[in-house]
N, C-alpha and C positions, 0 to 999 in steps of 0.2 A: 673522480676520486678512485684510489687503490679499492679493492675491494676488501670490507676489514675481515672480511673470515679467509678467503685466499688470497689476496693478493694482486690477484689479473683483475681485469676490464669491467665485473660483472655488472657496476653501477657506471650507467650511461645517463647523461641525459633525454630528457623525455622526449626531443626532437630528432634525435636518431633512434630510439625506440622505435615511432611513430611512423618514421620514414620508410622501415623495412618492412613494417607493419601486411600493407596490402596483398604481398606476394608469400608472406614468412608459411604461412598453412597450407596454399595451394599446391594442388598437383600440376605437374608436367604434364604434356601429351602422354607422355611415357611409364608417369608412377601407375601401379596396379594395386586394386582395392582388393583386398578379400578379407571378409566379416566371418569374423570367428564369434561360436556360442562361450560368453564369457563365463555359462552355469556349468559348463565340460569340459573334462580334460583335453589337452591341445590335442588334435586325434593322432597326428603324425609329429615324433619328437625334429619338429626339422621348424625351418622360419624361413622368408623371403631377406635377398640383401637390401639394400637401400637404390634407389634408383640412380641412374647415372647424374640426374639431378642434383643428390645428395636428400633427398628427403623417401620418407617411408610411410606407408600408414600405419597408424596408429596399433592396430591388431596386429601387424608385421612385428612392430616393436615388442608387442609384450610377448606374442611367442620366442622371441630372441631371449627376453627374461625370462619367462619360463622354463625354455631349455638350459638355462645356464643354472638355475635355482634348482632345475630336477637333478641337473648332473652332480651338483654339490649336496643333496640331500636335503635342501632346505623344503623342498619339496616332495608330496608322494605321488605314485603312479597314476591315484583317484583322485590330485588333488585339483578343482576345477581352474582355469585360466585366471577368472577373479582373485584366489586365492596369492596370486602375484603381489599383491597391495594397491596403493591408489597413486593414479596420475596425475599430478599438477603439468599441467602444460607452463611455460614460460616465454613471452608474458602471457598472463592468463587473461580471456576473456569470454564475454557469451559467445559461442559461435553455434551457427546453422548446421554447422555438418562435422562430423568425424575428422579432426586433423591430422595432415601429411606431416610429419615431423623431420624440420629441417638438423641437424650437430646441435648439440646441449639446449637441446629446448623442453629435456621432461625431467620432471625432480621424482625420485618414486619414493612413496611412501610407502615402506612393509613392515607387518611385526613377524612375519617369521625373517626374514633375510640376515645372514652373520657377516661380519666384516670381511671376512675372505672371501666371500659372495662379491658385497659389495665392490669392493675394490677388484675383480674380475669384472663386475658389471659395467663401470665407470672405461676402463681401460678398453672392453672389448666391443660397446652400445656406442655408436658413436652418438645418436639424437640424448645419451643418460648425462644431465649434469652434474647430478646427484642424488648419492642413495642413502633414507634416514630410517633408521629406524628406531620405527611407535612403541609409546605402551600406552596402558590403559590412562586416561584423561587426557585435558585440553593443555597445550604450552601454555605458560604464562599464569596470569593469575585468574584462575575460573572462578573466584569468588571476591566480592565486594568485603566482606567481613574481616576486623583487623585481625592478623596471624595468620590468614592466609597459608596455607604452603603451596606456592609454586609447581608447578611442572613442565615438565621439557624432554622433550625427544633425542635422538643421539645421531648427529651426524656422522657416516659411517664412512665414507670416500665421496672425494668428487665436491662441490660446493653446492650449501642447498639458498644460495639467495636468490629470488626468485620477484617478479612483478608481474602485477594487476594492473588493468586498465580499467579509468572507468569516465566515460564520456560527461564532459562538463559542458553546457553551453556550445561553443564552437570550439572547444578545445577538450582536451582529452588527460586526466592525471594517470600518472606512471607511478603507480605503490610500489616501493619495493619494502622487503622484509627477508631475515633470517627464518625459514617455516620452518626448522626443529625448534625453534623459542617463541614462535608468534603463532597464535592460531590459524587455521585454514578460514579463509572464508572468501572465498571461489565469488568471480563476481556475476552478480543474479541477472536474469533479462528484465529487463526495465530498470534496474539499479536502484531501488527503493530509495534506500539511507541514502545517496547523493539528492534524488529528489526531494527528500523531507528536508534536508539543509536548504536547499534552494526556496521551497515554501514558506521556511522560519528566519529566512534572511532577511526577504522583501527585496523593495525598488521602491524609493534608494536603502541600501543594503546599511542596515544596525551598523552602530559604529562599533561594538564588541562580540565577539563571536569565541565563545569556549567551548572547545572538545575539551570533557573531563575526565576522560575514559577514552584515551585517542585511538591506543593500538598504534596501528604504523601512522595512523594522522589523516586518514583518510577525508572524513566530516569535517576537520580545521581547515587543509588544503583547498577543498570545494568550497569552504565557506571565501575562502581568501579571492578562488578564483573567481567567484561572483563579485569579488570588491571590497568586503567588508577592511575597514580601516586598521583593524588591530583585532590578530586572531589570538587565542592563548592556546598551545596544548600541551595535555599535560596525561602521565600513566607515571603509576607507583613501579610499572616494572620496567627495568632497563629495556631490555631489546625491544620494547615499544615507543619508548623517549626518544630512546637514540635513532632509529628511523623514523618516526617521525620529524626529527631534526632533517635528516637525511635527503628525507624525501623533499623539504623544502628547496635545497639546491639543485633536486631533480628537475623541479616543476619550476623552476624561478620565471622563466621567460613568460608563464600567465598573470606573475604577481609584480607587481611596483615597487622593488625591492633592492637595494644593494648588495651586496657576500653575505654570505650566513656564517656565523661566525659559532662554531659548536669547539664549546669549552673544556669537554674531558673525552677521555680515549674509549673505545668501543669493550677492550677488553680489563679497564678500569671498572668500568662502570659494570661489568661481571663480577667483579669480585665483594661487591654489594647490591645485588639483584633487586630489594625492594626497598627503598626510601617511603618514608611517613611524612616527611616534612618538605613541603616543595624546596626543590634546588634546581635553579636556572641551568640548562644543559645547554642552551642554544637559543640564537635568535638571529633576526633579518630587518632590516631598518630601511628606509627608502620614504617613497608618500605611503607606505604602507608598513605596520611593524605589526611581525611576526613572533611569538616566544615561544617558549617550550622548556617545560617545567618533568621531575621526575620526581613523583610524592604522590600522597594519596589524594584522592581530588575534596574529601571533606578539611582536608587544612587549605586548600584553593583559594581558599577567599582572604588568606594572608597577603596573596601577590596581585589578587583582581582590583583594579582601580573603584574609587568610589564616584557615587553619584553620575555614573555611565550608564545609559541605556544598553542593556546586552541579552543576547539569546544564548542557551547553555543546551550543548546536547552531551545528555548524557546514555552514553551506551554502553548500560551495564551489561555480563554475563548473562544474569539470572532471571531475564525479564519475564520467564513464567508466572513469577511467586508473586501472584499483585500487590497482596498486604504488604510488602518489602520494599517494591515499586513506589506504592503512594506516600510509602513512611519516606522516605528519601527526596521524592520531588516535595513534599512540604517540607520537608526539614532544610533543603537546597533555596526552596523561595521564600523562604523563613530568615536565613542567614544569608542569603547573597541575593534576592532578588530579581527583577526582569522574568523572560523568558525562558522556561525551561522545557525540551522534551526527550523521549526516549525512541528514537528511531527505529 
């Protein structure tokens, strides 16, 4: 599919993902590593080019940012290399060592950086896809409580859609997501929440499986690609529905499934960011059905079938606040029943 925030290539499927995968980080005989102190200023305003390879180390790259952010003033003389912002590598995953970065494989996230930055950055970095700039809170909606206000980052040049890997069984799902509108959440070693799904799915795998709290759908996907019959997911806020949709035609060839058929446009569904009342955005039908709901997950139990054996992961924001936590899962196994846990 067109990419819905620019336009080109950026959503691929998960088998060409995958495929380029083995080599996309590695170095050449020929790339050169040099580890810069990320607590100090670059010592020398200068940076390394890219290898004849086309790929760079990672401290290469951001001294190239640096220089361009000091020369524009976004930066000061003491200010230390960290102060650049944060790297999303793309696609993102755990890896063992420091990566070579191949053209448009790092999204940077900074709150000092201005758009005349930006858009120098994107133009002159060849490994920069994109540059967003933060402010203070989480995109999307950081709280379970109704009224909510939202938050969101600002894409500044360049495209920030970006994908996670995260290892299933003998296959692998390819998240993608808009990361000025979707939270960060960088995939961990051991990958916890894909393994709690797996634990709470069984063998043979519950015939219902709800993400009520999808995000990009990460927990539904995994639930689907262990098998489960009929997954449901579902988020009150757009840019979580809609990739979550998304990502099911990423991932199709794990699931038993026909076309995905997603019902409204990416930039629609912006101009009403949080629904309260589930509305079907998308589904996938096959030995296997798929859905995906955009509304709050406490109206959920409108569209959940009855008298189904099903497991529900819910993963809220605020899993700190326990008192909040246990009022929710009884009041979830109260009114919908089965299986519930909080990843």
């Amino acid at each position: 599919m067109a990419c819905p925030v620019c336009g080109g290539d950026c959503v691929r499927p998960a088998q060409e993902v995958l495929a380029a995968l083995p080599t996309l980080f590695v170095p050449c005989p020929f790339c050169r590593m040099q580890v810069l102190d990320k607590r100090a200023p670059l010592p020398v305003l200068d940076y390394p080019e890219p290898c004849s390879c086309g790929r760079r180390f990672i401290d290469g790259v951001f001294a190239h940012l640096y220089v361009i952010m000091w020369e524009e003033g976004d930066l000061l003389p003491h200010d230390p290399l960290i102060a650049v912002g944060s790297p999303l590598i793309h696609p993102g995953l755990a890896l063992d060592h420091p990566p070579f970065l191949p053209t448009k494989s790092l999204l940077l996230l900074s709150g000092k950086v201005t758009q005349k930055t930006a858009r120098r950055i994107v133009a002159e970095v060849p490994e920069v896809k994109g540059v967003v700039r933060t402010i203070p809170g989480i995109p999307g909606l950081a709280s379970h409580e109704p009224g909510a206000v939202p938050c969101a980052h600002t894409l500044l040049a360049g495209c920030d859609v970006r994908a996670d890997l995260f290892p299933l069984g003998e296959g692998t799902l390819v998240v993608y997501k808009q990361q000025s509108v979707i939270h960060v959440e960088f995939p961990r070693a051991g990958y916890p929440k894909v393994r709690a799904v797996a634990a709470h799915t069984g063998k043979p795998p519950v015939p219902l499986f709800i993400d009520a709290c999808s995000g990009p759908g990460t927990l539904g996907l995994a639930a689907a690609g262990l098998g489960v019959p009929h997954v449901i997911m579902n988020d009150a806020w757009y840019a979580a529905a809609f990739w979550s949709a998304v990502n099911i035609g990423v991932n199709r060839a794990l699931f038993a499934i026909d076309d995905v058929k997603i019902s409204v446009q990416y930039a629609e569904m912006a101009t009403r960011p949080v629904v309260q009342m589930p509305e079907k955005i998308a589904e996938a039908r096959g030995q296997q059905i798929l859905e995906v709901y955009q509304g709050d997950f406490r109206h959920l139990m409108s569209v959940i079938p009855r008298d189904t054996h099903l497991v529900t992961a819910l993963d809220i924001f605020d899993k700190q606040d326990r008192g909040t936590v246990a009022a929710l899962l009884h009041d979830w196994q109260d009114r919908v029943g089965g299986e519930v846990f909080v990843p």
